[in-house]
C-alpha positions as a LaTeX table, in Angstrom:
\begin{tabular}{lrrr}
\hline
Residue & $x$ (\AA) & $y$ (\AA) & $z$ (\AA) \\
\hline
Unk1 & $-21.26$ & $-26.69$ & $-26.72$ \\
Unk2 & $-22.23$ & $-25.71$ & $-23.07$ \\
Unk3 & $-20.11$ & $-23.94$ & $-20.98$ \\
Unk4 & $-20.52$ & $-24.46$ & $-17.00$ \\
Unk5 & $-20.76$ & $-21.65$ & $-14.51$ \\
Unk6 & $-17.22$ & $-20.54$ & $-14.37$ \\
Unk7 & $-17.60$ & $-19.39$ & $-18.12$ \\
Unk8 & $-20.34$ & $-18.19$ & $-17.83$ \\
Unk9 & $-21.90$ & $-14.45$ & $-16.86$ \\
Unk10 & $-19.96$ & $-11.63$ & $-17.93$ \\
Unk11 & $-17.46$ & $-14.23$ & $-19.68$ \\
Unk12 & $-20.40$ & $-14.98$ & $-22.06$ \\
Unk13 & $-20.42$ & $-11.29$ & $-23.37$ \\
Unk14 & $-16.74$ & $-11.03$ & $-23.11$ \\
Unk15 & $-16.12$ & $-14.47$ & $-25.61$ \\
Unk16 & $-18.70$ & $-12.89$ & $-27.93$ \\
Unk17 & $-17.25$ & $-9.84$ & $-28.08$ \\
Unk18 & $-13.75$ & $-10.98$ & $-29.27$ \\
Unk19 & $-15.28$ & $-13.36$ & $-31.58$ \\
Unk20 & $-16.86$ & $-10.63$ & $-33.25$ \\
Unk21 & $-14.03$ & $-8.41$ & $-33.14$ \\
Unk22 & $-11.50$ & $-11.55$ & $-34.34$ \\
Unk23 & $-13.96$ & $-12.15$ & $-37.46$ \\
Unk24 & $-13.63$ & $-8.39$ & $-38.59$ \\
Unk25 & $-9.92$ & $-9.09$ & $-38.85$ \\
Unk26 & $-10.15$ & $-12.50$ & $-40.13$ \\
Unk27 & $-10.59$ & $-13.15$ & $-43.67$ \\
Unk28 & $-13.86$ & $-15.44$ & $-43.76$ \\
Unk29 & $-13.46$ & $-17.51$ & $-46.78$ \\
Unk30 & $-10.03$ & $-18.44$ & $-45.66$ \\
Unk31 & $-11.18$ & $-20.04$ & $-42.15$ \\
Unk32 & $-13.66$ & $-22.89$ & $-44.18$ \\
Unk33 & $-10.98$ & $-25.97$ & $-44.45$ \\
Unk34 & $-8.23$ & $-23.99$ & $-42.53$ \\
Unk35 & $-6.34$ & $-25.97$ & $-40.18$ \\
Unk36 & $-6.92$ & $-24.00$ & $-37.16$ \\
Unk37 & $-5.07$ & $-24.25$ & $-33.24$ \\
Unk38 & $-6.74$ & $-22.59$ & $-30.45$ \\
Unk39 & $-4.71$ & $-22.70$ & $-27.01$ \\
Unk40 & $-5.93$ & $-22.86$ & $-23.77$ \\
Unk41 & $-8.97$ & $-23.62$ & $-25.16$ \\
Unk42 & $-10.91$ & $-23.92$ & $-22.15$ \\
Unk43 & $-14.20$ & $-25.10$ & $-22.58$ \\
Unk44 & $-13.46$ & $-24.80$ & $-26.49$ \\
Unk45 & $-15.62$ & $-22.11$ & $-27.03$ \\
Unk46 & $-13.83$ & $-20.12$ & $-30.36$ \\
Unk47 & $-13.06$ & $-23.54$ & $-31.17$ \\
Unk48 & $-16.43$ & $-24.56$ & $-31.42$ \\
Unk49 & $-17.37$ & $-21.56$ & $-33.13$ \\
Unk50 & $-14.72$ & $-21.89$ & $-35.80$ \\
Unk51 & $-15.53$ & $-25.61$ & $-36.59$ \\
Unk52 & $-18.86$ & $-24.63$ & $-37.44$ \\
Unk53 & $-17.76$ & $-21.81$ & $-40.10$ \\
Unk54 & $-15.90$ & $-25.06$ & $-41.71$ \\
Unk55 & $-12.60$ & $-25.13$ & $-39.89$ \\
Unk56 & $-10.61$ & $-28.38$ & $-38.82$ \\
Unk57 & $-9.75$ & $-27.00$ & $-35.57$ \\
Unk58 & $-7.22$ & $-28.69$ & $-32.80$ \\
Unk59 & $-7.78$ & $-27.67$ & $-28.98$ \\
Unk60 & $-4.91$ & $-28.18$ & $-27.12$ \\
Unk61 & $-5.15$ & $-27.27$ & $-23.26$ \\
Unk62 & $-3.15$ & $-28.27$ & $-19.89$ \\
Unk63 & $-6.02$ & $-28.76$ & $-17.41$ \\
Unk64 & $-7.19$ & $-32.25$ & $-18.11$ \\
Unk65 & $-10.63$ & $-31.23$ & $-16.74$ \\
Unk66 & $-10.98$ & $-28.97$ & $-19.34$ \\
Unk67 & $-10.17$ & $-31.46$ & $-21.87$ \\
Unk68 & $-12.23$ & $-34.01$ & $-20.24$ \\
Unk69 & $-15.30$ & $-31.65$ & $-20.45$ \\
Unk70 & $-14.57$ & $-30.92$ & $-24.18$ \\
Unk71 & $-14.69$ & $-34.33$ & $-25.04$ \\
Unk72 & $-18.00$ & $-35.31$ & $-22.85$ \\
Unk73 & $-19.69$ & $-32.53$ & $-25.28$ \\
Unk74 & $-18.11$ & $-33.91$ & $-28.26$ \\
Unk75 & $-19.35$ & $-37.22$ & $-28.16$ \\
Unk76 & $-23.01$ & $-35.14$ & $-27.41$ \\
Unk77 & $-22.62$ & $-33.58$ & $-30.34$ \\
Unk78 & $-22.82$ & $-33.96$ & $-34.15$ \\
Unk79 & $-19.37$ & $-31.81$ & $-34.54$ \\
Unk80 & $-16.51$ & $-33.68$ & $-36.21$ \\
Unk81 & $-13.82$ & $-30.70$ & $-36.80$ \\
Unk82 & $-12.48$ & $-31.02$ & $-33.40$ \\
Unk83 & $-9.92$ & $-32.66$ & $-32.22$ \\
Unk84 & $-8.41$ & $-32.52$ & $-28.63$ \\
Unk85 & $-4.96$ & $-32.78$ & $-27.02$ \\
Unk86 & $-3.48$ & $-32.30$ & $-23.07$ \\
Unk87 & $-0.21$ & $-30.42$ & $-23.52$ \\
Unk88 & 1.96 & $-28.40$ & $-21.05$ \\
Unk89 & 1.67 & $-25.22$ & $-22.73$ \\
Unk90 & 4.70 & $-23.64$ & $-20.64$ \\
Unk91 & 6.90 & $-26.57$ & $-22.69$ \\
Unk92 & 7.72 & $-26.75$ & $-26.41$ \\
Unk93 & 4.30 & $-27.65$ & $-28.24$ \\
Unk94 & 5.27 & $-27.00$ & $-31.75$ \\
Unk95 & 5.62 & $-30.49$ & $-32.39$ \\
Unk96 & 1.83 & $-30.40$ & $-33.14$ \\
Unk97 & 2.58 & $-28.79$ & $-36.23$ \\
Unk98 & 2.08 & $-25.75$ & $-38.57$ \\
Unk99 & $-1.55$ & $-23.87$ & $-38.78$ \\
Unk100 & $-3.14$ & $-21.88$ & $-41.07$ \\
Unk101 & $-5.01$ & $-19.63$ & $-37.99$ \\
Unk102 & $-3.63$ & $-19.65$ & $-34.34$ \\
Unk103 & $-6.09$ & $-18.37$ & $-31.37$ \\
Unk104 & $-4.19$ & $-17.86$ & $-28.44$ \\
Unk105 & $-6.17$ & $-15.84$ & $-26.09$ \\
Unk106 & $-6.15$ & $-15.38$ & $-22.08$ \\
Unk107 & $-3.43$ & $-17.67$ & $-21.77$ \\
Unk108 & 0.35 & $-15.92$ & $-21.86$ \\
Unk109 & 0.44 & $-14.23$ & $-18.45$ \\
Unk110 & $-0.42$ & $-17.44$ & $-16.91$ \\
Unk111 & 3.32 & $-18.97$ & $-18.39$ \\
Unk112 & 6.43 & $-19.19$ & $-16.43$ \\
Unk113 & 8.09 & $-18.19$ & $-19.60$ \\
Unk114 & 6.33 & $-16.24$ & $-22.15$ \\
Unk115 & 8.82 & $-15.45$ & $-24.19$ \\
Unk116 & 9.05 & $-18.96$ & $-25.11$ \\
Unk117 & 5.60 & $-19.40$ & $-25.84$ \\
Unk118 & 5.72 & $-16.71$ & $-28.07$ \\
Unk119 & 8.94 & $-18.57$ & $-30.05$ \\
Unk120 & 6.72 & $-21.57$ & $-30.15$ \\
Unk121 & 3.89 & $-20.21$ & $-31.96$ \\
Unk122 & 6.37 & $-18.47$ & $-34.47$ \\
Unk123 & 7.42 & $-22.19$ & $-35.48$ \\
Unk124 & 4.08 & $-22.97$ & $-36.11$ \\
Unk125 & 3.58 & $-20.63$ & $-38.67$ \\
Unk126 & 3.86 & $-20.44$ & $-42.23$ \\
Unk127 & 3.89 & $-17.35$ & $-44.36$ \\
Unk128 & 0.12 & $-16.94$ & $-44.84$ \\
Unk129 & $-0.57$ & $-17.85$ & $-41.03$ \\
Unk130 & $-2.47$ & $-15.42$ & $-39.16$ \\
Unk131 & $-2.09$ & $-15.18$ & $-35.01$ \\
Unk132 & $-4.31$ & $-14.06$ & $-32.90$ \\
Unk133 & $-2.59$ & $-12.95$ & $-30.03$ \\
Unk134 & $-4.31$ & $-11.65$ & $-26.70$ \\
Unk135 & $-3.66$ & $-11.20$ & $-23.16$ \\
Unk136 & $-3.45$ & $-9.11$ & $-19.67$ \\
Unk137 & $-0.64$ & $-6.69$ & $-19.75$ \\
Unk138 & 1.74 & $-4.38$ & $-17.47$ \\
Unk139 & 0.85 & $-0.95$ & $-17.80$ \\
Unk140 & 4.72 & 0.47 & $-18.53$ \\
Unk141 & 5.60 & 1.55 & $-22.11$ \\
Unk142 & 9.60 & 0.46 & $-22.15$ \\
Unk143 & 10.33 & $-3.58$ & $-21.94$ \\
Unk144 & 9.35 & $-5.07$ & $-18.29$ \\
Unk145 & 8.57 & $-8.33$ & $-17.18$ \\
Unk146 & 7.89 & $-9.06$ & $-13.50$ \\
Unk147 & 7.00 & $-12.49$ & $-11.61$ \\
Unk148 & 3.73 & $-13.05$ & $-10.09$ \\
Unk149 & 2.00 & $-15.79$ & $-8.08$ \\
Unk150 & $-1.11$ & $-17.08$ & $-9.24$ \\
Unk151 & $-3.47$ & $-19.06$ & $-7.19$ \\
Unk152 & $-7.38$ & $-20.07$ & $-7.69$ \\
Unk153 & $-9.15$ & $-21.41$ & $-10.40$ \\
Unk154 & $-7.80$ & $-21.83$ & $-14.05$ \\
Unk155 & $-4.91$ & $-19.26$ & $-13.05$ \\
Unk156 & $-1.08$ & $-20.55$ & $-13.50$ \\
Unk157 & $-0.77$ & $-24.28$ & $-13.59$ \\
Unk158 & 2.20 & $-23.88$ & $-11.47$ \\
Unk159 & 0.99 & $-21.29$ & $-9.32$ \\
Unk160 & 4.13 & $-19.04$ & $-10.80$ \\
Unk161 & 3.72 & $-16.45$ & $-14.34$ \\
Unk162 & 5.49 & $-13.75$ & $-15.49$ \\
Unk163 & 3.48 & $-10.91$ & $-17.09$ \\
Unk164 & 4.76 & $-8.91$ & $-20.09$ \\
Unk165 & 4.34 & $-5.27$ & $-21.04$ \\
Unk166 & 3.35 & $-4.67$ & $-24.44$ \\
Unk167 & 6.52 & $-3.42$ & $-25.77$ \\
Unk168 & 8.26 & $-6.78$ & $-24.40$ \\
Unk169 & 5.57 & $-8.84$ & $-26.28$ \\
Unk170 & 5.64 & $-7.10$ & $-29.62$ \\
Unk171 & 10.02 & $-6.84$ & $-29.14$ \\
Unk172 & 9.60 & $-10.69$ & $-28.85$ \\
Unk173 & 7.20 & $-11.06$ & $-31.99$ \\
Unk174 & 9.82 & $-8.67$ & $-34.21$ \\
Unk175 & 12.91 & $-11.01$ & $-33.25$ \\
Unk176 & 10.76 & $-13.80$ & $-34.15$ \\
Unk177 & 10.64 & $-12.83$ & $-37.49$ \\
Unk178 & 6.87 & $-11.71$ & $-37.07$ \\
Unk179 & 5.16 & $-8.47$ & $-37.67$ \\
Unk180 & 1.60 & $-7.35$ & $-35.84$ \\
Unk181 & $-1.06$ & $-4.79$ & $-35.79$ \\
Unk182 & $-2.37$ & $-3.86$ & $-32.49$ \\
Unk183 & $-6.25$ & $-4.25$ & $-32.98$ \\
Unk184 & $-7.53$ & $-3.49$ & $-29.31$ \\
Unk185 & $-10.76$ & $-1.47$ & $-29.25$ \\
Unk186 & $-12.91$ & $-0.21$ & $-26.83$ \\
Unk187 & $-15.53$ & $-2.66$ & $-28.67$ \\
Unk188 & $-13.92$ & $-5.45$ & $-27.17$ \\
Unk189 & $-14.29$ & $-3.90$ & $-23.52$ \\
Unk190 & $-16.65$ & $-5.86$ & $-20.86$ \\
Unk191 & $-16.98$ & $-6.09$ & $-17.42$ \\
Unk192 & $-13.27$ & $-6.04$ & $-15.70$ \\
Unk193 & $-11.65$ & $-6.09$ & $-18.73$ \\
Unk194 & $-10.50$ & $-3.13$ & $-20.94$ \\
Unk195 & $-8.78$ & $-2.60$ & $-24.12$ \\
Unk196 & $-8.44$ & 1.43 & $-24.83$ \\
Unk197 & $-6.62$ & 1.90 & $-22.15$ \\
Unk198 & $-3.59$ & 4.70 & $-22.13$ \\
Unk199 & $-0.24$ & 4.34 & $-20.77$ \\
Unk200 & 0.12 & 5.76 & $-17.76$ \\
Unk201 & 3.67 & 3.80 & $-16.92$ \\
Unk202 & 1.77 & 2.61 & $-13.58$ \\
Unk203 & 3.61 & $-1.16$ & $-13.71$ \\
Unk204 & 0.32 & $-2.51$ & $-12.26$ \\
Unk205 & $-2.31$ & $-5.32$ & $-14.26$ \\
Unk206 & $-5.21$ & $-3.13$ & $-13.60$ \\
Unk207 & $-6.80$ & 0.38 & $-12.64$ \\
Unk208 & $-8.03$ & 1.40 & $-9.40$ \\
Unk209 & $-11.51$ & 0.27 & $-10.28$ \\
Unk210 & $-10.20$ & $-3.68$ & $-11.00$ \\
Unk211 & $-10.50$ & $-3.14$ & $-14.61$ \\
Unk212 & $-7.54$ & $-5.72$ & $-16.05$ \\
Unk213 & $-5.46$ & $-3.87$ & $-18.83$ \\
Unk214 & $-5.34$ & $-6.09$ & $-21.89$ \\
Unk215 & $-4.33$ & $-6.12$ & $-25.22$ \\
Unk216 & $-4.91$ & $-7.83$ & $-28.35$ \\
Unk217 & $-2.69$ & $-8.28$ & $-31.75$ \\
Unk218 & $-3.28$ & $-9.91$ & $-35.23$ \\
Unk219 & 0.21 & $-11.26$ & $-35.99$ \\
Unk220 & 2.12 & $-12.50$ & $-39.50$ \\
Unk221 & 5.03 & $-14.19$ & $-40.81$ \\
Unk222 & 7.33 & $-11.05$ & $-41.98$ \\
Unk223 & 8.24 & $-12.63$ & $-45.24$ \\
Unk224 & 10.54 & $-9.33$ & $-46.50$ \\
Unk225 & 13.30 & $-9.42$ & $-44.16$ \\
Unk226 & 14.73 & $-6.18$ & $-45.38$ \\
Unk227 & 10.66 & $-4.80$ & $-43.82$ \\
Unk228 & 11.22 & $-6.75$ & $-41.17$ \\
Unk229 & 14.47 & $-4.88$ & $-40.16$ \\
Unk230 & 13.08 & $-1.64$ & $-41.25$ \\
Unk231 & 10.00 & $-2.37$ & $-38.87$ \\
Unk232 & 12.34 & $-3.03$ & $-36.47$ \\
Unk233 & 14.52 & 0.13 & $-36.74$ \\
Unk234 & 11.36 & 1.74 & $-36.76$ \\
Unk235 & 10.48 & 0.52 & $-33.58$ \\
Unk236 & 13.70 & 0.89 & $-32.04$ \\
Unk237 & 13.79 & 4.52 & $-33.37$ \\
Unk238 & 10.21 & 5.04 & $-31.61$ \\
Unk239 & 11.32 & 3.26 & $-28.51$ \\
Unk240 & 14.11 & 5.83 & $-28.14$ \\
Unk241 & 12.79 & 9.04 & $-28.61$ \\
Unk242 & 10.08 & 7.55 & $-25.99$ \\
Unk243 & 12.76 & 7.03 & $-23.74$ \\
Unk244 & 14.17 & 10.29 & $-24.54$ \\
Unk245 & 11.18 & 12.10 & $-23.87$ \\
Unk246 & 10.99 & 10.00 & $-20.49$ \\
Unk247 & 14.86 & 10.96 & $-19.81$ \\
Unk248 & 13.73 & 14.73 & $-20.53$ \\
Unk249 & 10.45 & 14.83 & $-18.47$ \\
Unk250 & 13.39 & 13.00 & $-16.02$ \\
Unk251 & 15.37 & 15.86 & $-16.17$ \\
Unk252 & 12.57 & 18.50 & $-15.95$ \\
Unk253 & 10.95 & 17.09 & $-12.68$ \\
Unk254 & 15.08 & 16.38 & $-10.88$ \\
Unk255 & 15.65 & 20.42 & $-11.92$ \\
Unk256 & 12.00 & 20.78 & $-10.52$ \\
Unk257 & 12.94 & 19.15 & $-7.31$ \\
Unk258 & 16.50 & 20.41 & $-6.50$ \\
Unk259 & 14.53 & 23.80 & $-6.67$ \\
Unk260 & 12.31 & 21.94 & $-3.92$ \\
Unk261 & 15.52 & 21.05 & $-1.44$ \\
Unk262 & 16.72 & 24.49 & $-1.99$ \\
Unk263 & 13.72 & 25.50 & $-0.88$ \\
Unk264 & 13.23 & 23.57 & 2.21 \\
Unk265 & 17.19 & 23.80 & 2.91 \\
Unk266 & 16.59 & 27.45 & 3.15 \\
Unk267 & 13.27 & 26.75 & 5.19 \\
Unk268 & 15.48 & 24.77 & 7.58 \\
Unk269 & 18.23 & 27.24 & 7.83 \\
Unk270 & 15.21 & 29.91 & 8.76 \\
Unk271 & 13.64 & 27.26 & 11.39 \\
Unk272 & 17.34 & 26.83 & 12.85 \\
Unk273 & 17.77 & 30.52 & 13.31 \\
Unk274 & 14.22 & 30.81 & 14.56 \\
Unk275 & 14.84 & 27.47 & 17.10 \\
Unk276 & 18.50 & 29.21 & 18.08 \\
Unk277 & 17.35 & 32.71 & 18.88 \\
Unk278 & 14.29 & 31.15 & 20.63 \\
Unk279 & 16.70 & 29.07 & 22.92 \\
Unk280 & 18.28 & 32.14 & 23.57 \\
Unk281 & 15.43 & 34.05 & 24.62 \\
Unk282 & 14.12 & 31.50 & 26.12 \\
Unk283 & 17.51 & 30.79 & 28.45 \\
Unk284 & 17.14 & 35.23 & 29.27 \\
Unk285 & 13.76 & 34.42 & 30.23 \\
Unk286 & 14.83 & 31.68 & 32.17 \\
Unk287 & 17.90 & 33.72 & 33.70 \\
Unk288 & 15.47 & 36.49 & 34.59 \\
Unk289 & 12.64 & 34.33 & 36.34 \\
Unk290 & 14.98 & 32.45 & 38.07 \\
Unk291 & 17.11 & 35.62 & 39.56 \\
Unk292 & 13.49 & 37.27 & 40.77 \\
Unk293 & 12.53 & 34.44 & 42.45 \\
Unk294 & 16.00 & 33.39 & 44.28 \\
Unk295 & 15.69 & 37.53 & 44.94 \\
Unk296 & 11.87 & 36.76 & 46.24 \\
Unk297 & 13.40 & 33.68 & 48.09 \\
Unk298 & 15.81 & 35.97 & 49.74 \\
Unk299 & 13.38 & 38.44 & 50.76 \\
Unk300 & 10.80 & 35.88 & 52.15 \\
Unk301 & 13.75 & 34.06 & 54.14 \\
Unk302 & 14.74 & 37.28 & 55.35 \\
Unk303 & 10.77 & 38.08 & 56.57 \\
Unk304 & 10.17 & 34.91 & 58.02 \\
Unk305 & 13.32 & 34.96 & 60.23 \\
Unk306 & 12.06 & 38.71 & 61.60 \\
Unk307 & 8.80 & 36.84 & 62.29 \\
Unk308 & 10.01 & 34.08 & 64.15 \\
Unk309 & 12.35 & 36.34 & 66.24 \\
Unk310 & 9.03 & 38.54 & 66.90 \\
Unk311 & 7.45 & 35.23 & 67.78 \\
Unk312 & 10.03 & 34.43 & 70.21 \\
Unk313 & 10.03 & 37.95 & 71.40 \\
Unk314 & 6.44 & 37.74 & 71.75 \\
Unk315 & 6.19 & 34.33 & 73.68 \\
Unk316 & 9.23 & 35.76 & 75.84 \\
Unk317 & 6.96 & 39.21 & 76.99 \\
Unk318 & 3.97 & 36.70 & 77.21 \\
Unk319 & 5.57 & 34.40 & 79.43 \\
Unk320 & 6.88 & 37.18 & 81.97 \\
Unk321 & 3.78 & 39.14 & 81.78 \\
Unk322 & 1.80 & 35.87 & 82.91 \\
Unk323 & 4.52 & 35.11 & 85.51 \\
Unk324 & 4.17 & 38.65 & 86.65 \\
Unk325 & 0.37 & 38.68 & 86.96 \\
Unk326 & 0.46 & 34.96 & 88.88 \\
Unk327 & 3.54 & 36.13 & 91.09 \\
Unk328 & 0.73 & 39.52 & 92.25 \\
Unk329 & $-2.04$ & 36.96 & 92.63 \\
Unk330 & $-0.02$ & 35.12 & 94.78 \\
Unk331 & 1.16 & 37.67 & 96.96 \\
Unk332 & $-2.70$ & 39.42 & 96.85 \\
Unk333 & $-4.47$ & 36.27 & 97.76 \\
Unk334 & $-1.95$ & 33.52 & 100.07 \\
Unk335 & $-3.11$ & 33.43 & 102.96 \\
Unk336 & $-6.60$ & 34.25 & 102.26 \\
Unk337 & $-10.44$ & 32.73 & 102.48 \\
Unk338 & $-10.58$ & 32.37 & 98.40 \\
Unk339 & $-10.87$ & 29.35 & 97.29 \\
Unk340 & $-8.88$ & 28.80 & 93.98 \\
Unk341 & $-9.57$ & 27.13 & 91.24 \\
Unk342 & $-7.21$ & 26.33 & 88.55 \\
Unk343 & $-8.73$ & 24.63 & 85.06 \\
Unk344 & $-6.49$ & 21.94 & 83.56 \\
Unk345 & $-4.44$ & 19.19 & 85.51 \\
Unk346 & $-2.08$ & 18.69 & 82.73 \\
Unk347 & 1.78 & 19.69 & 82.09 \\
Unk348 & 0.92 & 23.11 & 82.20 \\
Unk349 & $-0.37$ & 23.22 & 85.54 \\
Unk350 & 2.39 & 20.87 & 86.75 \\
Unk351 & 4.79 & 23.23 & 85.30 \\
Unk352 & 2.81 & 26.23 & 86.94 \\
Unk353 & 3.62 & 24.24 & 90.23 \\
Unk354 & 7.38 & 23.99 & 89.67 \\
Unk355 & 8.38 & 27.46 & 88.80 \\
Unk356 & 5.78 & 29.06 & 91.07 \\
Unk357 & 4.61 & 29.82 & 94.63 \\
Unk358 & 0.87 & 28.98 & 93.87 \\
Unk359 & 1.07 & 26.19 & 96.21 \\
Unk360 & 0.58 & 28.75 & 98.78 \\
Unk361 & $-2.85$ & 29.58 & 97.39 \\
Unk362 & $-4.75$ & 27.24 & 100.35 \\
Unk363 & $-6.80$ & 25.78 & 99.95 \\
Unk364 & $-6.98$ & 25.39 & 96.18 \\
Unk365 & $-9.12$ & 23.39 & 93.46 \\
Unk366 & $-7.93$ & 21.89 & 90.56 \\
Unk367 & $-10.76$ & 21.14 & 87.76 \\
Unk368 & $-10.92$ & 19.71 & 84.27 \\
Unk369 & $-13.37$ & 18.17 & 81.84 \\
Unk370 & $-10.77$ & 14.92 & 81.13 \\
\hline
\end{tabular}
């Protein structure tokens, strides 16, 4: 069947490459006249591909579009193994029944409640069944689950998921009675997505580069319950000497880092010391400048006070050597045939007039250029 353009491109390559890696897991003779589920099919494309190796496959999906398009192809085609069904895959679905093969890829961090899903494919099984089980993951080895909005095309039908690390998914497969083998391989990388990936207990989806951690399981009934506890000690054993070794490297990077505030405690006690002797240098300094210049101060009060009593001094000898020499003109010249001039008819002259005889100087002139 065709697929339109938003499976196609590097989704192509991607969808070819898990087929091929699914079939090297899958027995072959048992998928002719299995009864086979595939979930959030999509455009159908493993379903398609199963049908034609002889399964009776079921597509169950909850975008009606999707179905829609299915079924336009089907009645285009000469395939009669499919059948279709619209089902809110976040609900219980197991009412569909029990399946020899279940293909449940890309679709359980787009669920509100994986955990669920993951108890409704367990009721679908028998003890032959064979899941295959794949989807984006948290990079964090302990349990977490966080929430995350989803918006855009074929992302969370309510706009709301949860995503899963791996250990939560495979702790929820054990207490539903199943066991699984981790098949991711860097053969199934492509494009933004990436399987042999290490744990680097980031809590992100992806790498810096956009590259989507993922992971893929093939998943059975556990039929021996006594190897079904065992596998479960066994993974609860695991999962505590991991948690150990986290608690020790814990331990190892706290000592590492008290040594670091003793360190910089000690660096602040020096940069104290440092800041307090500075202040008190800095306040001698400060002590010293200030008594030079209030002694400068002093000293250039003390000058400027001689100069203005000079000044005075001065102006005093000034004015009674000028009154001196106009008092001996006067006397030299009244009375005579000069005629005096006198330059400037302002207050000086006017003053000259009131505290001096010059009058008598007859006849006299007085010029100026105003």
């Amino acid at each position: 069947m065709e697929n339109n353009e938003e499976f196609e491109g590097h989704y192509v390559l991607w969808q070819i490459k898990r087929l091929n890696w699914i079939l090297k897991h899958l027995e072959t003779e048992k998928i002719a006249g299995s009864n086979l589920l595939e979930l959030g099919c999509g455009h159908a494309f493993f379903g398609e591909q199963f049908s034609r190796l002889g399964a009776n496959v079921l597509c169950i999906d909850g975008r009606k579009e999707h179905i829609d398009h299915v079924n336009k192809l089907l009645l285009r085609s000469d395939n009669n193994s499919i059948q279709t069904r619209l089902a809110d895959l976040n609900s219980d679905f197991s009412h569909f029944g029990v399946f020899d093969i279940i293909i449940d890829l890309g679709l359980l961090y787009h669920l509100e409640r994986p955990e669920e899903h993951i108890s409704y494919l367990a009721k679908m099984m028998h003890d032959d069944s064979l899941l295959v089980l794949e989807t984006i993951v948290a990079d964090y080895a302990e349990p977490l689950a966080y929430p995350l909005e989803e918006e855009g095309y074929d992302q969370s039908l309510t706009n709301r998921a949860r995503i899963l690390s791996p250990a939560t998914i495979e702790d929820c497969l054990a207490s539903c009675g199943l066991s699984y083998e981790d098949i991711s391989s860097a053969e199934l990388n492509a494009s933004i997505h990436q399987y042999d990936w290490a744990i680097n207990n980031g809590r992100l989806i992806e790498d810096e580069t956009g590259k989507y951690f993922r992971k893929m399981w093939l998943v059975k009934k556990v039929t021996d319950q006594t190897e079904a506890g065992q596998s479960l000690d066994q993974k609860l054993q695991e999962r505590l000497i991991s948690r150990e070794k986290q608690l020790a490297d814990a331990n190892r990077e706290l000592i590492h880092k008290d040594s670091e505030i003793v360190q910089l405690q000690e660096r602040i006690l020096q940069l104290n010391n440092e800041a307090q002797s500075f202040r008190q240098e800095n306040l001698h300094i400060r002590q010293e400048v200030l008594g030079k210049l209030e002694s400068e101060n002093y000293q250039l009060r003390q000058q400027l006070q001689k100069i203005q009593e000079e000044n005075l001094q001065l102006k005093g000898d000034s004015r009674s050597k000028a009154l001196a020499t106009i008092k001996e003109l006067i006397e030299k010249y009244a009375g005579g045939t000069f005629h005096i001039g006198i330059f400037g008819a302002g207050e000086h002259t006017d003053q000259l007039f009131r505290t001096t005889d010059i009058a008598k100087l007859e006849p006299l002139v007085i010029f100026d250029n105003d």
